[in-house]
Backbone atoms as SQL, in Angstrom:
CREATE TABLE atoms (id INTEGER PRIMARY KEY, chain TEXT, resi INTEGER, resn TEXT, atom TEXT, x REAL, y REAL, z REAL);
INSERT INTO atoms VALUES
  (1, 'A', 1, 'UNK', 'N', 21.548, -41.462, -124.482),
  (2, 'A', 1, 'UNK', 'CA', 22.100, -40.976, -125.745),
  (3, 'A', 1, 'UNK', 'C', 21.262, -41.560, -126.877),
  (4, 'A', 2, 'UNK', 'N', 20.835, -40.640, -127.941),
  (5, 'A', 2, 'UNK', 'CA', 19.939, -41.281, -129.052),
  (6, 'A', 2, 'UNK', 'C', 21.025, -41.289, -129.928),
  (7, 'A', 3, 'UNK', 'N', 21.212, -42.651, -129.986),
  (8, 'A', 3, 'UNK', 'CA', 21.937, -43.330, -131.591),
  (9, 'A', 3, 'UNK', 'C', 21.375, -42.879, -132.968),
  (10, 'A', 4, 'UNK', 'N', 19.891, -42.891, -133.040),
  (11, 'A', 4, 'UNK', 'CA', 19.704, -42.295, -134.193),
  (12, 'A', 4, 'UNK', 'C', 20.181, -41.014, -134.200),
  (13, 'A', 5, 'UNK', 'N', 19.993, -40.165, -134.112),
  (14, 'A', 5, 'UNK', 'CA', 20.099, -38.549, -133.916),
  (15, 'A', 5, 'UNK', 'C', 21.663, -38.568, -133.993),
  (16, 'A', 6, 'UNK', 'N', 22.569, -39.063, -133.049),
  (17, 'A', 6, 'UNK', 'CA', 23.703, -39.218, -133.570),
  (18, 'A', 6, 'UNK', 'C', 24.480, -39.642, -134.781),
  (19, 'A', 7, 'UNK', 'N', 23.931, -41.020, -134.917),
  (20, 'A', 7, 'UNK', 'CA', 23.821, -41.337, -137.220),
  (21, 'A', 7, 'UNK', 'C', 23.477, -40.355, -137.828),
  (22, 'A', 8, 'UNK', 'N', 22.115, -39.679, -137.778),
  (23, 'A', 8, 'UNK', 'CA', 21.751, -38.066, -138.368),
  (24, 'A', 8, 'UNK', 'C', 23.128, -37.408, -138.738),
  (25, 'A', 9, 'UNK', 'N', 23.023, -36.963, -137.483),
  (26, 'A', 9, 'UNK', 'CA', 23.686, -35.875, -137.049),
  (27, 'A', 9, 'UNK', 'C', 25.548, -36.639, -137.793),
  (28, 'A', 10, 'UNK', 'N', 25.985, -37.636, -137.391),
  (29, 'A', 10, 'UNK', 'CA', 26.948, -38.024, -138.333),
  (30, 'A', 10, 'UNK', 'C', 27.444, -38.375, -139.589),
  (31, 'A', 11, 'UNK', 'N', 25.791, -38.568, -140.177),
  (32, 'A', 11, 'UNK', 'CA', 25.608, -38.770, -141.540),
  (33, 'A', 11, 'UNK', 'C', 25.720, -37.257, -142.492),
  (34, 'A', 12, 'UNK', 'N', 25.380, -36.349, -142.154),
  (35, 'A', 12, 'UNK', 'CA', 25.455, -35.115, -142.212),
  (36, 'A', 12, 'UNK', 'C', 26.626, -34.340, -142.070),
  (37, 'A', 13, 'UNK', 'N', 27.481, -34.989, -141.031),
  (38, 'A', 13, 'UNK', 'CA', 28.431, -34.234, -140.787),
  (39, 'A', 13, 'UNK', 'C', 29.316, -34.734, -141.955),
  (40, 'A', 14, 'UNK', 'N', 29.812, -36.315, -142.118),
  (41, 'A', 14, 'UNK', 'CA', 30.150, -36.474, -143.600),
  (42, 'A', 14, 'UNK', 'C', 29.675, -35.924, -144.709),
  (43, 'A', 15, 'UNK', 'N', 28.436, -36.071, -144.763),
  (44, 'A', 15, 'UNK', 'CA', 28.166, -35.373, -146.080),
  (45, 'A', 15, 'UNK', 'C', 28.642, -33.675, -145.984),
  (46, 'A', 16, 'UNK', 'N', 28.707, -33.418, -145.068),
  (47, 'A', 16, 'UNK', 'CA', 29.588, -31.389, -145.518),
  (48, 'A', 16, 'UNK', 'C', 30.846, -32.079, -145.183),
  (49, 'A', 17, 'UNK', 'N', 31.742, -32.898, -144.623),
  (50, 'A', 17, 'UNK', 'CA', 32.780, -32.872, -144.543),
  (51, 'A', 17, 'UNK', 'C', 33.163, -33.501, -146.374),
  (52, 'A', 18, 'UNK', 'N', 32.546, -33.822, -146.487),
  (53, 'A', 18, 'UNK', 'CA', 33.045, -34.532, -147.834),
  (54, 'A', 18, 'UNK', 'C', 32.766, -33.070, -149.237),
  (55, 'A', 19, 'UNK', 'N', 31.787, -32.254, -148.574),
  (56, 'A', 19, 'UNK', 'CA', 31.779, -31.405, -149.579),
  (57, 'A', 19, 'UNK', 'C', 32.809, -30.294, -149.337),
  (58, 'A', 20, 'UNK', 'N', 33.531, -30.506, -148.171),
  (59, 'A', 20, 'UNK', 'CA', 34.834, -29.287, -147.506),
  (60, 'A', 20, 'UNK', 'C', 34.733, -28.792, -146.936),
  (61, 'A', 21, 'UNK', 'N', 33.428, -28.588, -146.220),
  (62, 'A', 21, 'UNK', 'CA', 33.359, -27.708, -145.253),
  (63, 'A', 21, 'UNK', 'C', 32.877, -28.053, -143.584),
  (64, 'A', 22, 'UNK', 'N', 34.105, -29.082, -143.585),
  (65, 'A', 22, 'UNK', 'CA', 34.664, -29.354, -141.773),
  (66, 'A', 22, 'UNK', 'C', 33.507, -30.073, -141.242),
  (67, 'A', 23, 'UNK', 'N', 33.015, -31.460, -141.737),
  (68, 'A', 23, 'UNK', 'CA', 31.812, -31.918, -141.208),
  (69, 'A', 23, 'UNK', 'C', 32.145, -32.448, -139.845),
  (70, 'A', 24, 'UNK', 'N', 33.158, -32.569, -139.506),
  (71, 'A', 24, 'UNK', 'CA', 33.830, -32.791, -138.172),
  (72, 'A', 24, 'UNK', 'C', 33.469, -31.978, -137.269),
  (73, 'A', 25, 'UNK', 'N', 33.946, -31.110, -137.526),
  (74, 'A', 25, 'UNK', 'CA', 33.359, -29.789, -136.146),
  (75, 'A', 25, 'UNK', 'C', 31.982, -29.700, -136.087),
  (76, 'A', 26, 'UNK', 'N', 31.125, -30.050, -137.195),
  (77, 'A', 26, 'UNK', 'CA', 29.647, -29.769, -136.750),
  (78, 'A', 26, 'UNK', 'C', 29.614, -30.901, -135.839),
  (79, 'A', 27, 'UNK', 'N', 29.891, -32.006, -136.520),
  (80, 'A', 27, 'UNK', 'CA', 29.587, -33.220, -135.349),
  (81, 'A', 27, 'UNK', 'C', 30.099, -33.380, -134.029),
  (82, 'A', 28, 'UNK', 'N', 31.400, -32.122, -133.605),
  (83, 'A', 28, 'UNK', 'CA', 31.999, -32.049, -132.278),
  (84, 'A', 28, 'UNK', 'C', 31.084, -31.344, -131.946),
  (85, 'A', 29, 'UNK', 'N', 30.525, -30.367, -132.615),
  (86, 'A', 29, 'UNK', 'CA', 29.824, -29.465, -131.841),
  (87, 'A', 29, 'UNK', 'C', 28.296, -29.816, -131.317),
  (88, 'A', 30, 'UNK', 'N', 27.887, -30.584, -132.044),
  (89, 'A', 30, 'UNK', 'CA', 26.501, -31.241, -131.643),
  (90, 'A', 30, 'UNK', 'C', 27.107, -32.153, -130.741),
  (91, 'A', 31, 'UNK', 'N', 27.724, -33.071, -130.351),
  (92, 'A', 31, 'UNK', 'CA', 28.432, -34.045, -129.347),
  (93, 'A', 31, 'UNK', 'C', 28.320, -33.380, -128.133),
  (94, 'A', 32, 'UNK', 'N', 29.030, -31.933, -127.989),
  (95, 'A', 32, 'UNK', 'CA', 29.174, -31.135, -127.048),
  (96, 'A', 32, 'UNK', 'C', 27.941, -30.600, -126.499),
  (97, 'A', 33, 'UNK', 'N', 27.579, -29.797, -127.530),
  (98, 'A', 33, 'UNK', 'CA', 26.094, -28.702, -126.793),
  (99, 'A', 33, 'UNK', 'C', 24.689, -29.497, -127.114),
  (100, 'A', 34, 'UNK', 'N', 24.677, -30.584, -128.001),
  (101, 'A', 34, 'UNK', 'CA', 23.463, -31.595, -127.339),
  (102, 'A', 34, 'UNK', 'C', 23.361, -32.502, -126.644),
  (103, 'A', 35, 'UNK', 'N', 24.407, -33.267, -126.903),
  (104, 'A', 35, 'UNK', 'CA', 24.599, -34.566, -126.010),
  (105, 'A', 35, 'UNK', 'C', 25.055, -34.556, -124.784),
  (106, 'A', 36, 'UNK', 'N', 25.692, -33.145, -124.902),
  (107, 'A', 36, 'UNK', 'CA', 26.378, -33.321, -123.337),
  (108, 'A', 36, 'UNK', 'C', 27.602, -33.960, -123.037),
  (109, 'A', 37, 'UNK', 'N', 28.655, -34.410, -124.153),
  (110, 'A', 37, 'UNK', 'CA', 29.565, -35.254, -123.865),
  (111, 'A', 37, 'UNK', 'C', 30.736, -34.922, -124.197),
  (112, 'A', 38, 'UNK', 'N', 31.472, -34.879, -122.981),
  (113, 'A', 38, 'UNK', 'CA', 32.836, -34.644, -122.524),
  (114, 'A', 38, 'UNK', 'C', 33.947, -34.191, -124.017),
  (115, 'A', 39, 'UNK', 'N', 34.668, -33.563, -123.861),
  (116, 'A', 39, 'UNK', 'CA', 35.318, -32.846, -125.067),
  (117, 'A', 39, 'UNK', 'C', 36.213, -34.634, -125.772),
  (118, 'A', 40, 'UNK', 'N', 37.137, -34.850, -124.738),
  (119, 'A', 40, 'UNK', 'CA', 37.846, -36.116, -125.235),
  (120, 'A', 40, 'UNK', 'C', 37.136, -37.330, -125.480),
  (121, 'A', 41, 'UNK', 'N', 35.886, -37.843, -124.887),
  (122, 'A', 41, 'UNK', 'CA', 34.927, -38.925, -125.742),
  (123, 'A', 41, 'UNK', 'C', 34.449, -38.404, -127.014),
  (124, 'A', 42, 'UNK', 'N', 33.938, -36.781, -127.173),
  (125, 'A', 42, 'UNK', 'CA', 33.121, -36.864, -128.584),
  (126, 'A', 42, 'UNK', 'C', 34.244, -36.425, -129.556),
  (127, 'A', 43, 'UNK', 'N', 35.707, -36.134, -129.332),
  (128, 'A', 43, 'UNK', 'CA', 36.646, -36.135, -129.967),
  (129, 'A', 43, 'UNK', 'C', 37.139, -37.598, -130.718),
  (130, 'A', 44, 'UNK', 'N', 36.768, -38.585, -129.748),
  (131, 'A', 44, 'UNK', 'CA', 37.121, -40.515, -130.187),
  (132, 'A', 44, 'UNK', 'C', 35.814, -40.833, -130.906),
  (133, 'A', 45, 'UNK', 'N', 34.588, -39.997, -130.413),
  (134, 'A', 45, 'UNK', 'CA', 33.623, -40.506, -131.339),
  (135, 'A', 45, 'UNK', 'C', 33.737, -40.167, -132.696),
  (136, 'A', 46, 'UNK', 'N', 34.096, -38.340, -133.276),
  (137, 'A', 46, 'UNK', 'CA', 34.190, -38.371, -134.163),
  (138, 'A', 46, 'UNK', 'C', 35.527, -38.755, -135.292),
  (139, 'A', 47, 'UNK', 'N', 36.217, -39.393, -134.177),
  (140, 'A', 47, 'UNK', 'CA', 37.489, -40.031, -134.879),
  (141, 'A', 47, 'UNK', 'C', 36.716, -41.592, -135.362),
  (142, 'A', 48, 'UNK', 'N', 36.024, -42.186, -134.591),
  (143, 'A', 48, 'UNK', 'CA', 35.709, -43.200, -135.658),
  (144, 'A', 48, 'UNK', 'C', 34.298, -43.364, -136.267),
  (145, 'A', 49, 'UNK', 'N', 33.678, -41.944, -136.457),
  (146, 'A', 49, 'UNK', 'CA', 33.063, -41.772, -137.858),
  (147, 'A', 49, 'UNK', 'C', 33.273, -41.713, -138.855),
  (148, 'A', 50, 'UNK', 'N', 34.773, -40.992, -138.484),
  (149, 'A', 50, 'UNK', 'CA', 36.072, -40.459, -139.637),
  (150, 'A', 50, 'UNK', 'C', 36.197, -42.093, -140.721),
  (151, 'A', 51, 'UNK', 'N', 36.857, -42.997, -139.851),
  (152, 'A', 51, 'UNK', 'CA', 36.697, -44.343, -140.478),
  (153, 'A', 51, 'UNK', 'C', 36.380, -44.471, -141.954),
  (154, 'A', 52, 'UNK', 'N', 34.649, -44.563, -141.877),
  (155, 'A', 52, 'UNK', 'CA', 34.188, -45.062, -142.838),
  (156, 'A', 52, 'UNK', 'C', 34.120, -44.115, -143.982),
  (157, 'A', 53, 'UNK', 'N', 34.329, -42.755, -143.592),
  (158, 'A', 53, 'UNK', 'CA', 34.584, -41.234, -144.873),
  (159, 'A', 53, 'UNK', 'C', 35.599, -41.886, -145.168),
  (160, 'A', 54, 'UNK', 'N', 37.334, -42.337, -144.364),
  (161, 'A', 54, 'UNK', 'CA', 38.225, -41.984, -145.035),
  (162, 'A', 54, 'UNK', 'C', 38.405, -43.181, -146.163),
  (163, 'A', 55, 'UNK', 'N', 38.081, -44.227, -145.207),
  (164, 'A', 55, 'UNK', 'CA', 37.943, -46.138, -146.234),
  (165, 'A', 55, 'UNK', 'C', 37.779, -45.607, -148.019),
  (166, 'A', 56, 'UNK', 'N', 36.281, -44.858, -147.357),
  (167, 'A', 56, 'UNK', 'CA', 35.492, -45.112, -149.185),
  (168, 'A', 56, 'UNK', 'C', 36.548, -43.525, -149.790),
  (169, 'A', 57, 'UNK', 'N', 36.847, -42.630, -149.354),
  (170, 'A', 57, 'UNK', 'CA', 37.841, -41.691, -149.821),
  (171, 'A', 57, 'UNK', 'C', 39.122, -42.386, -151.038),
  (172, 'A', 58, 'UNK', 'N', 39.636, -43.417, -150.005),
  (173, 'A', 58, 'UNK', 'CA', 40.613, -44.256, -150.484),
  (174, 'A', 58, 'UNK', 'C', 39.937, -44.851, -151.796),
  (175, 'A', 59, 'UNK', 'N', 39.335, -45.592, -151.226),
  (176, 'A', 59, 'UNK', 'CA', 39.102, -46.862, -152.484),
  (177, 'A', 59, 'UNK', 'C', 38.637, -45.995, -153.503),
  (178, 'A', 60, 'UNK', 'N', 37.933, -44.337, -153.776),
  (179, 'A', 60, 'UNK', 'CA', 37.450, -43.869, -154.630),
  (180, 'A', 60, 'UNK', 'C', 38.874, -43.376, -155.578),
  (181, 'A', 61, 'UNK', 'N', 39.397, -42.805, -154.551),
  (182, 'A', 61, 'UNK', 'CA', 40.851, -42.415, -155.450),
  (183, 'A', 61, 'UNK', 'C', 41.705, -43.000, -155.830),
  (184, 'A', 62, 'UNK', 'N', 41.381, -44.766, -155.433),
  (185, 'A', 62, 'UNK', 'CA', 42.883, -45.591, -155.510),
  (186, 'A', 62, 'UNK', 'C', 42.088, -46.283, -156.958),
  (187, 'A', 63, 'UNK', 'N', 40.398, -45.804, -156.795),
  (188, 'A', 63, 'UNK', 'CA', 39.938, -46.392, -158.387),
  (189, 'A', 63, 'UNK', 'C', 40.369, -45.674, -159.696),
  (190, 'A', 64, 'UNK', 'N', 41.084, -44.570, -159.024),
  (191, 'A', 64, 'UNK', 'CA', 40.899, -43.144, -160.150),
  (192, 'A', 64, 'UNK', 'C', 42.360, -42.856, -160.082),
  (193, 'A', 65, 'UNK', 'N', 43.313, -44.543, -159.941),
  (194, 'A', 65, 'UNK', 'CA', 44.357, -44.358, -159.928),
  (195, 'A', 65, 'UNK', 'C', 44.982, -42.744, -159.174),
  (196, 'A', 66, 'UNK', 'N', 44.318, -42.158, -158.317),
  (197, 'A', 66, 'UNK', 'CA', 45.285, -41.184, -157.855),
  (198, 'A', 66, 'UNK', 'C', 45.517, -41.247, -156.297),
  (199, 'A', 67, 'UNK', 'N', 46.272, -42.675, -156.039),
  (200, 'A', 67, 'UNK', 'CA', 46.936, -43.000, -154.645),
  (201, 'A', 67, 'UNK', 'C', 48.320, -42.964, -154.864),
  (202, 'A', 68, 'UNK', 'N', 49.257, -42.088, -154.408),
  (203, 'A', 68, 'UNK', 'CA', 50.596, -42.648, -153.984),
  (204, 'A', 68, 'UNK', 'C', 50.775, -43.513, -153.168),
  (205, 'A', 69, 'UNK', 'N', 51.310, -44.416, -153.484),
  (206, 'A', 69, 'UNK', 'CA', 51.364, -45.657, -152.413),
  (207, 'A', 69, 'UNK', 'C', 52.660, -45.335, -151.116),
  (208, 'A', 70, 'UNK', 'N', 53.642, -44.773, -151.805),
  (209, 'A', 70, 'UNK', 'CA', 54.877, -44.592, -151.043),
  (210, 'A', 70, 'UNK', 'C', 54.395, -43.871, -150.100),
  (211, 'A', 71, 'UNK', 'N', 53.728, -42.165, -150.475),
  (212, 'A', 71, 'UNK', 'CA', 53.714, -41.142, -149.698),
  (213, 'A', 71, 'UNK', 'C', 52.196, -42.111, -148.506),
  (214, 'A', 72, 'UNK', 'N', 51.196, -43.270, -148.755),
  (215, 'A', 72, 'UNK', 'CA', 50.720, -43.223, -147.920),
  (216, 'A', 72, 'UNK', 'C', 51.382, -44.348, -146.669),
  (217, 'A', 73, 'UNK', 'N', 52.082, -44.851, -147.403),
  (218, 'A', 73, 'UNK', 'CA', 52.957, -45.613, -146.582),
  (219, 'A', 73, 'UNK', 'C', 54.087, -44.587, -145.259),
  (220, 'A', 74, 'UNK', 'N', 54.297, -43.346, -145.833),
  (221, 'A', 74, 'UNK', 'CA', 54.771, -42.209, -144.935),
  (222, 'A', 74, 'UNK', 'C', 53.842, -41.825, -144.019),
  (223, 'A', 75, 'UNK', 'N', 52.359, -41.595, -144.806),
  (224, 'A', 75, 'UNK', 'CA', 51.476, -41.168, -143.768),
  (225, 'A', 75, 'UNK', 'C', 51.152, -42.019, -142.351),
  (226, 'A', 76, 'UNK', 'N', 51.019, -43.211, -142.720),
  (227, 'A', 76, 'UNK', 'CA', 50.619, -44.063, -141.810),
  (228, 'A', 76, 'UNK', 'C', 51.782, -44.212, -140.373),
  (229, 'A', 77, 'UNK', 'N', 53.259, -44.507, -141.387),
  (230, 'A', 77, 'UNK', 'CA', 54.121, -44.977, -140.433),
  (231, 'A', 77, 'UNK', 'C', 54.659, -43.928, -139.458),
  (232, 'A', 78, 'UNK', 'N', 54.208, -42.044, -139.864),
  (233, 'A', 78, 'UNK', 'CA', 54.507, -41.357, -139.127),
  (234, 'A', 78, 'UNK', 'C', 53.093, -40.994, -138.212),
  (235, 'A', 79, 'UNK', 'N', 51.814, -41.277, -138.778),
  (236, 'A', 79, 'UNK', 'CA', 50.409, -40.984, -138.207),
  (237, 'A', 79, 'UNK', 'C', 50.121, -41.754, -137.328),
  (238, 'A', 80, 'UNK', 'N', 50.713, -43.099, -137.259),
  (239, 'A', 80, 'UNK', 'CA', 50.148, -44.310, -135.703),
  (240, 'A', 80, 'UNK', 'C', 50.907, -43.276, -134.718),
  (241, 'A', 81, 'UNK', 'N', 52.233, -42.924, -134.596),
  (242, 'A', 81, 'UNK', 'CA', 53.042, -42.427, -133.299),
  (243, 'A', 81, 'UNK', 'C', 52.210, -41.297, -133.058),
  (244, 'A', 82, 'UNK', 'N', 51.604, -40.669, -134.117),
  (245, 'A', 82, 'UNK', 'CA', 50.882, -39.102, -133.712),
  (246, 'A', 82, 'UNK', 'C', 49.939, -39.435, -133.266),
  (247, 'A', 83, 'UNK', 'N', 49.456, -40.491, -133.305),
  (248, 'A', 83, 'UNK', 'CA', 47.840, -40.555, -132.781),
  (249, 'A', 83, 'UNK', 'C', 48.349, -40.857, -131.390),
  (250, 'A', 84, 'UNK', 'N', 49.088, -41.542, -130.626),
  (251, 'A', 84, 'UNK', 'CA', 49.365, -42.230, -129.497),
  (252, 'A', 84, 'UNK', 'C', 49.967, -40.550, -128.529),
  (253, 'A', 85, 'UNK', 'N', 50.501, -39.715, -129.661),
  (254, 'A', 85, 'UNK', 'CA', 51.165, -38.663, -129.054),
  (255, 'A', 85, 'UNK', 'C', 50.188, -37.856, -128.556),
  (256, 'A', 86, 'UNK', 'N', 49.053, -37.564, -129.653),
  (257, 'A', 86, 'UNK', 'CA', 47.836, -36.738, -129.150),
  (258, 'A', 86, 'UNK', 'C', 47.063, -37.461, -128.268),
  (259, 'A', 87, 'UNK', 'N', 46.671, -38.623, -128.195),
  (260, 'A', 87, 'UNK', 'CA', 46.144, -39.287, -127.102),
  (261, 'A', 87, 'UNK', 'C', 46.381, -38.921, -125.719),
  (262, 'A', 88, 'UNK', 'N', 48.031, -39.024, -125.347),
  (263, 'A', 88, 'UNK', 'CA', 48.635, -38.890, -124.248),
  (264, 'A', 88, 'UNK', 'C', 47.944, -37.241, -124.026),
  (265, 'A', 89, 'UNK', 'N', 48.855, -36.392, -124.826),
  (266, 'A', 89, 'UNK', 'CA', 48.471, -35.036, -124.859),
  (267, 'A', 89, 'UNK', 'C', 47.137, -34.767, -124.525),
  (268, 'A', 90, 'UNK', 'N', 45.896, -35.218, -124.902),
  (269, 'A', 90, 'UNK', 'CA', 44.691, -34.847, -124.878),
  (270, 'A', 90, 'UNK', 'C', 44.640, -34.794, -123.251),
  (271, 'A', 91, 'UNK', 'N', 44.661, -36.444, -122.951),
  (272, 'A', 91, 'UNK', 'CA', 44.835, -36.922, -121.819),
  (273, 'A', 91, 'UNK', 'C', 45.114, -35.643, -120.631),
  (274, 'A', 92, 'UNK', 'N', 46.643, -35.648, -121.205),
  (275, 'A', 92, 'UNK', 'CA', 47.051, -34.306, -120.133),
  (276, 'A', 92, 'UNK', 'C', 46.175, -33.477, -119.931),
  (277, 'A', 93, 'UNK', 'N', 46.020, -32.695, -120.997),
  (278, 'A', 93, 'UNK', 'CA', 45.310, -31.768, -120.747),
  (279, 'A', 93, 'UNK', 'C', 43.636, -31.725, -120.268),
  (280, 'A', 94, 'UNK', 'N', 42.930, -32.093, -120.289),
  (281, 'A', 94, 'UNK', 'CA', 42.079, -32.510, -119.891),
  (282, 'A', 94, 'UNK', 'C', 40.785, -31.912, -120.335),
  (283, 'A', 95, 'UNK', 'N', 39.510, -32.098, -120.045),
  (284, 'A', 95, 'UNK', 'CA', 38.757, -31.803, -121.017),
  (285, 'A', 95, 'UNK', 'C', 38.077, -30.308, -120.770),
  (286, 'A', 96, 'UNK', 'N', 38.592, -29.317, -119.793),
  (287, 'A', 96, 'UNK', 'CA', 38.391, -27.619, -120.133),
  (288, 'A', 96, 'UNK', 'C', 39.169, -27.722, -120.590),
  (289, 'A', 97, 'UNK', 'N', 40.755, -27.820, -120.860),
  (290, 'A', 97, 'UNK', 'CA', 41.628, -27.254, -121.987),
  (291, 'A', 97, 'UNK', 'C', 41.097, -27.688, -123.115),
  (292, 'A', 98, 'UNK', 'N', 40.907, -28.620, -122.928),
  (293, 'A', 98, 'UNK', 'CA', 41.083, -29.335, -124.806),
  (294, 'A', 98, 'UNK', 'C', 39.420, -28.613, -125.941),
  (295, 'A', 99, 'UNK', 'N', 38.778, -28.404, -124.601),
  (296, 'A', 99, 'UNK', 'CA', 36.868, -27.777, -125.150),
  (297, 'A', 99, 'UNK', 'C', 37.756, -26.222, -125.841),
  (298, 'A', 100, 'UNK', 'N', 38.447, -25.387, -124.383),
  (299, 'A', 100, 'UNK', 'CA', 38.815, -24.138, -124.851),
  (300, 'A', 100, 'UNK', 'C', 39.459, -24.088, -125.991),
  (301, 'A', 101, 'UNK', 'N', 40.969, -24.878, -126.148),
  (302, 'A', 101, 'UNK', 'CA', 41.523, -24.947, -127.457),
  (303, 'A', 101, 'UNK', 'C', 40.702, -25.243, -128.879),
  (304, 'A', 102, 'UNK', 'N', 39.709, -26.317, -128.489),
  (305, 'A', 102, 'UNK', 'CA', 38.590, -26.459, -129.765),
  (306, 'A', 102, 'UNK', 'C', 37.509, -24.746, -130.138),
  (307, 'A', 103, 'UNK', 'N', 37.444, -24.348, -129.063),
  (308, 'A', 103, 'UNK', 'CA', 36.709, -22.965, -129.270),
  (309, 'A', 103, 'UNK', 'C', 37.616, -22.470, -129.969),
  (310, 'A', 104, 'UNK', 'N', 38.814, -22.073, -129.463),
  (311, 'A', 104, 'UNK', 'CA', 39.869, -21.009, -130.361),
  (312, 'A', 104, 'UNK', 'C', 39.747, -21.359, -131.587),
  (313, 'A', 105, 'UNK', 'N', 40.007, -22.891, -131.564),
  (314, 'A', 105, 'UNK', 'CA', 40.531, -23.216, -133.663),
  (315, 'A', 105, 'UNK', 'C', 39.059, -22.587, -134.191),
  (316, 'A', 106, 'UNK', 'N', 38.115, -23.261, -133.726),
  (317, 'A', 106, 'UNK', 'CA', 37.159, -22.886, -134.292),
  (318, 'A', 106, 'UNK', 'C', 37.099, -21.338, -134.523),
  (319, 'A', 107, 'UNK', 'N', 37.354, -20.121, -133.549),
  (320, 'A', 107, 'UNK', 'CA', 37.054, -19.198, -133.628),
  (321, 'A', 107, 'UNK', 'C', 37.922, -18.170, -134.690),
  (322, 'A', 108, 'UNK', 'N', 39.288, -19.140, -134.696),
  (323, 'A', 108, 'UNK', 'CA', 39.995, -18.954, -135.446),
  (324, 'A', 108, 'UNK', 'C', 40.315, -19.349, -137.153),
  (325, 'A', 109, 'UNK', 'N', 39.393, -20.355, -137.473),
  (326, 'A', 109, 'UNK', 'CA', 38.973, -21.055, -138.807),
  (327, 'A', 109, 'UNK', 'C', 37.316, -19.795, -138.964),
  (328, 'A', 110, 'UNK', 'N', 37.031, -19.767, -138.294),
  (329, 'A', 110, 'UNK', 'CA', 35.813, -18.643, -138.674),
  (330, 'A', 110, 'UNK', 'C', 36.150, -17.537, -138.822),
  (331, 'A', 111, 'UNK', 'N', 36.970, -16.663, -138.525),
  (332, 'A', 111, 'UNK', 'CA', 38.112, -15.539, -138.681),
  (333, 'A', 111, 'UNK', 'C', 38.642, -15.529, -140.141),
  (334, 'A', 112, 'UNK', 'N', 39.761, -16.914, -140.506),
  (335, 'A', 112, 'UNK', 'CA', 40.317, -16.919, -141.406),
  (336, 'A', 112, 'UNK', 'C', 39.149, -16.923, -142.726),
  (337, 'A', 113, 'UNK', 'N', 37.771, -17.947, -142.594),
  (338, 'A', 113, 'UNK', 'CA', 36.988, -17.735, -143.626),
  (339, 'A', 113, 'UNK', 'C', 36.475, -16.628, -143.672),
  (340, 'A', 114, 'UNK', 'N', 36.368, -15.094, -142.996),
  (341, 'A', 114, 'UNK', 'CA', 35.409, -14.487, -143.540),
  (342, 'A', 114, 'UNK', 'C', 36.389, -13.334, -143.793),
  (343, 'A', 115, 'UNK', 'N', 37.834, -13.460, -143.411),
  (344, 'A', 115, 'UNK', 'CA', 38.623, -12.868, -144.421),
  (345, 'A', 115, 'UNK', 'C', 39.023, -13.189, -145.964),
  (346, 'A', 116, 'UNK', 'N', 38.712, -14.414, -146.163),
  (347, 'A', 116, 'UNK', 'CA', 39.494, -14.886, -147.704),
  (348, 'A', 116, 'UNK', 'C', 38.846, -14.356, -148.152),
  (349, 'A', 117, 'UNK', 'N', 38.978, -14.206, -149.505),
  (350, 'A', 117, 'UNK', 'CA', 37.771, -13.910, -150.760),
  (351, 'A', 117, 'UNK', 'C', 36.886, -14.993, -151.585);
């Protein structure tokens, strides 16, 4: 596995995820059809690329005073059980379901964009 090419390739994927347009899925999708790696590892990989987008996200908006503190205190205390829930779930399902279901959203987020206006 080339670490650089992966930083690339993750550095990039933040930078469009940060401009809105799903830098996540590019980076699942290079995980998948270059690297070769299993749907549920490059799913944990790009969960902790996510990390360091969401850190500086925070601290940018909590500079620009626009953090609710309460509502993230909701997010968190209902988001640890979801993460443990999808974990299990992933788990189950295993990694042809979970690749196929990632094709659909995808095929289905590409659908919905080239209907909007």
């Amino acid at each position: 596995m080339n670490w650089f090419i992966i930083g690339l390739a993750s550095f990039l994927s933040g930078l469009l995820g940060s401009l809105g347009m799903g830098g996540g899925s590019v980076l699942l999708l290079y995980l998948r059809m270059v690297e070769k790696i299993d749907q549920l590892p490059a799913q944990g990989i790009n969960l902790v690329f996510f990390i360091p987008i969401g850190l500086l996200s925070i601290l940018l908006h909590w500079k620009n005073k626009l953090v609710e503190w309460k509502c993230v205190l909701l997010c968190v205390l209902s988001g640890i059980p979801a993460v443990f829930l999808g974990v299990w779930l992933s788990n189950l399902a295993g990694n042809s379901l979970l690749s196929k279901l990632f094709a659909g959203l995808l095929f289905l987020v590409g659908v919905r964009e080239l209907m909007q206006k």
